[in-house]
N, C-alpha and C positions, 0 to 999 in steps of 0.2 A: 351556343344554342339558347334557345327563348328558354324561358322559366315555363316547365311545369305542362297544365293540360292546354298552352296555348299551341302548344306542338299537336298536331291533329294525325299525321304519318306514324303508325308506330310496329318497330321489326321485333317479331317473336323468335327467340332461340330458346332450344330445347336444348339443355344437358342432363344426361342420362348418367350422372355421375354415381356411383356408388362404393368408390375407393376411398373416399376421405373417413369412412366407419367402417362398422363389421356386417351390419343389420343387410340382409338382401330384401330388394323389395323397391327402393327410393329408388333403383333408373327408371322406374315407369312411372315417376313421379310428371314429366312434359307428357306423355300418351294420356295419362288421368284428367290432368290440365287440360288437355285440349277436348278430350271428350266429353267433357264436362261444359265444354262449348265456349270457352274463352274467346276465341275468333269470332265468333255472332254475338256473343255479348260485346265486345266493341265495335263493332261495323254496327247495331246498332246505334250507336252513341256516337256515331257519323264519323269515327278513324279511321283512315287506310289502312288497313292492315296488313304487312308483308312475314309471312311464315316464312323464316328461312331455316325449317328442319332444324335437325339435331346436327351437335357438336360429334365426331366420332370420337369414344374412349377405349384408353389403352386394359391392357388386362390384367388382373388382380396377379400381384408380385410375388411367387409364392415362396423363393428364396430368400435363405437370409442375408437380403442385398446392403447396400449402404443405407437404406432407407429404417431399415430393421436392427440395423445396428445402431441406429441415430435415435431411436424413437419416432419414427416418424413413417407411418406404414401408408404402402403405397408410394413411397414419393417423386419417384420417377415419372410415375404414369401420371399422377393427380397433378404435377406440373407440368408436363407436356399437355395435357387436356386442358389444363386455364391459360397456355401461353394460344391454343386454336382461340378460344374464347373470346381472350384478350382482345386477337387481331378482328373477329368479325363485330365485336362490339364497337372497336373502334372505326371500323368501318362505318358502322349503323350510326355514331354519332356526326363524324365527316360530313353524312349526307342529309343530315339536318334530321335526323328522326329520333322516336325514342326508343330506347332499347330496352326491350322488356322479356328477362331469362325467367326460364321454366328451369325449375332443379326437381330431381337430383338434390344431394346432401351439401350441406352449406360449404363445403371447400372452394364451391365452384366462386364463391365469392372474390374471393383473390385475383379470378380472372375477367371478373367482370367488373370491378374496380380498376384493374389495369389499364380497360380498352378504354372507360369512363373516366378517370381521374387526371388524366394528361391534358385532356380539352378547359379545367376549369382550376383557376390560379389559387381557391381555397372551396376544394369542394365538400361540401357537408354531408354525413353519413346518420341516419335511422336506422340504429339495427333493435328491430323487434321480435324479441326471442326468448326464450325463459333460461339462456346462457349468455353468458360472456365471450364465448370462442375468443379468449382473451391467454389461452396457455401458448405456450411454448412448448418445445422437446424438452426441455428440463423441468419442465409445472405440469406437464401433460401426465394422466394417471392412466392414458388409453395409449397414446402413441397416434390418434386419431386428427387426422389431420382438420374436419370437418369443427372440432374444437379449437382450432388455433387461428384460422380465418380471420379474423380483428386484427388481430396480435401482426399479422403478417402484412397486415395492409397499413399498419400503422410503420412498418420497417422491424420488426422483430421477428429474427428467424432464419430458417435457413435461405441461402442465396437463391437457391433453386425456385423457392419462393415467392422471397422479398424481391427477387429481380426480374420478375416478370414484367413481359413491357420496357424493360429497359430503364427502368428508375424505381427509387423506390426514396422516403414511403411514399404511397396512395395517398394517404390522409391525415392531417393534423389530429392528436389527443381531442385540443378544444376545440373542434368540428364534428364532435362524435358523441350522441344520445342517442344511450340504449335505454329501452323499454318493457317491461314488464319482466326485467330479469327476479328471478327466485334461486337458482341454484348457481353458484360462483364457488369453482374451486379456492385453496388459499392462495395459489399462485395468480391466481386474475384480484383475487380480493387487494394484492399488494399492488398490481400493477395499474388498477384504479387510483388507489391512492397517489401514488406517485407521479402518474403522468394527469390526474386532474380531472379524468375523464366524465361527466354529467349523466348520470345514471338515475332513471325512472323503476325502483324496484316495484313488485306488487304492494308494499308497504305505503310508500307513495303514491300507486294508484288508488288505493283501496281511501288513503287517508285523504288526498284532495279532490279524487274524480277524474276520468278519462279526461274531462272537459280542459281543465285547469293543466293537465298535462300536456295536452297538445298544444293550449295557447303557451303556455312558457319554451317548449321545444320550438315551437314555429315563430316567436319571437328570439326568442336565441340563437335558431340558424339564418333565419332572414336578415340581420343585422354584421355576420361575421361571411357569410359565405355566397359564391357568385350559382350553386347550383349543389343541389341534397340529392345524394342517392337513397334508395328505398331498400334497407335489406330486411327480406320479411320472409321469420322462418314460422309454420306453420308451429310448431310447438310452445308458440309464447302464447297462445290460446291454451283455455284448459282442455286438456282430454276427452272431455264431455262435449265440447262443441268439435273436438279437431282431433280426434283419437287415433287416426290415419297417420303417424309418425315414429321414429323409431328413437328418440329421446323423450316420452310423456312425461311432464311433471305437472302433480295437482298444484291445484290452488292457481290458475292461470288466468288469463283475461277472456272475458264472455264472448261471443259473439256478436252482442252489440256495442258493446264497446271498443271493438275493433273496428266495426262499421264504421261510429262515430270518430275514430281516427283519421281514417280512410277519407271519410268526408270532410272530415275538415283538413287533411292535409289538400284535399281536389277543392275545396274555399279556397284556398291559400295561393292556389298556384303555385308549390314549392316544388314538386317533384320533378327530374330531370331524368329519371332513370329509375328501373325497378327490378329485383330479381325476386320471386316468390318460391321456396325451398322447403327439403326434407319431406314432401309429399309421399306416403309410403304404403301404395294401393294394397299389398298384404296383409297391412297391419288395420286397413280400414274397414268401413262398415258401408256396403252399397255406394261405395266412391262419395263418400259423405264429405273428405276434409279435404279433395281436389274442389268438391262443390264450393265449398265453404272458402277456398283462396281464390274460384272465379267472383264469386259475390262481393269479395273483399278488393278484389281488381277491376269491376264494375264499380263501386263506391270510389275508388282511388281516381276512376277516370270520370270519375263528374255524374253518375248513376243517382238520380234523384225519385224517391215518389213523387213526389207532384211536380 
């Protein structure tokens, strides 16, 4: 597939996932999104737009099955719902378009990696988020799988997992800049160090500028990788601009300087794929931070003032 917003066809999938946490609220995170008007904010920006509805999800596991024995809650269902994923993303790319998910809580990530990472021989990952989802069942302090997503795509983890789509990993260490992380457990803090990973904390935003951050991310993946996924969980904004989620951590990135990501990742032409997650219409204010990820997905597809 072409680089980025030269792809003008783009398929919307809604997952209504809410198994990979505890928090209720994030399945009506795609219904928020769309009402929010997602679909006419890129039709007009001149994209085809194809809505291909919601993913169906399984139902929360209330015994204590292998998955609650493992640490790892949900696990049946949250992988059965990213191997659906999987296959219609992978469809979405087959036919030349881009794939662009509505979440639901970031597990779904795993399946939309899957569909996406097969088409491209060193695909580059942007996860923007105020975590790591860098644990495992053994670093995990929740058993929550919505925290391990990274970890899983990288090949760490259970099979059920790591083998979605049929291979694994999804993605290289040195193909992966995360952004605006602030909270890392100790088990992701080791797993950085070790696998190498290029991490943009709030420390380094604050200290060089959104600006400088993007050009060194967008020069670092443009040089190593044939196509960069978008993983963007609404909680890597601060709670003041995005309050709307079921993980808040203060001290987050503004709203404009999210913009100013978004637009310079759509400068760039780097984007090949996007999922936009943890939207959690309970926890918001007048659908404030569903608003706030169309704006941001408007800016990401080339949305300019002038």
């Amino acid at each position: 597939m072409e680089r980025g917003n030269s792809v003008k066809k783009v398929s919307i999938i809604g997952v209504p996932m809410d198994l990979g946490q505890t928090r209720r609220g994030v399945d009506m995170g795609p219904s928020a999104m769309r009402y929010a008007g997602i679909i006419e904010r890129l039709e007009r920006l001149h994209y085809e737009i194809e809505d291909l509805g919601d993913v169906s999800i399984g139902k929360m596991e209330w015994s204590d099955d292998e998955g609650l024995q493992l640490n790892l809650r949900n696990l049946k269902a949250v992988a059965k719902t990213n191997e659906k994923l999987a296959e219609m993303v992978d469809d979405v790319v087959q036919r030349g378009r881009f794939p662009l998910v509505l979440g639901g809580d970031h597990s779904i990530a795993i399946g939309t990696l899957a569909g996406v990472a097969k088409h491209y021989q060193n695909l580059g990952v942007i996860w923007y988020d105020a975590h790591g989802d860098l644990n495992t069942a053994e670093t995990s302090p929740s058993g929550n799988i919505h925290g391990m997503s990274l970890a899983v795509c990288l090949g760490l983890g259970h099979p059920y997992l790591t083998k979605i789509g049929g291979y694994s990993p999804k993605v290289k260490p040195e193909n992966v800049v995360l952004i605006g992380v602030r909270s890392l457990d100790e088990g992701e803090k080791q797993l950085i160090r070790e696998k190498g990973i290029k991490v943009y904390t709030m420390h380094e935003v604050d200290r060089l500028g959104m600006a400088a951050v993007m050009e060194e991310t967008i020069a670092y993946l443009q040089g190593r990788t044939d196509g960069v996924h978008l993983s963007l969980d609404l909680d890597g904004l601060d709670p003041h601009d995005a309050p709307g989620v079921g993980t808040p951590v203060i001290g987050g990135l503004t709203y404009r300087e999210s913009h100013l990501a978004m637009e310079m990742l759509a400068e760039a032409q780097l984007i090949t794929s996007a999922e936009f997650v943890e939207v959690n219409p309970i926890l918001d204010e007048r659908n404030k931070t569903a608003s706030v990820a169309v704006g941001l997905m408007g800016s990401l597809f080339g949305e300019k003032l002038v």
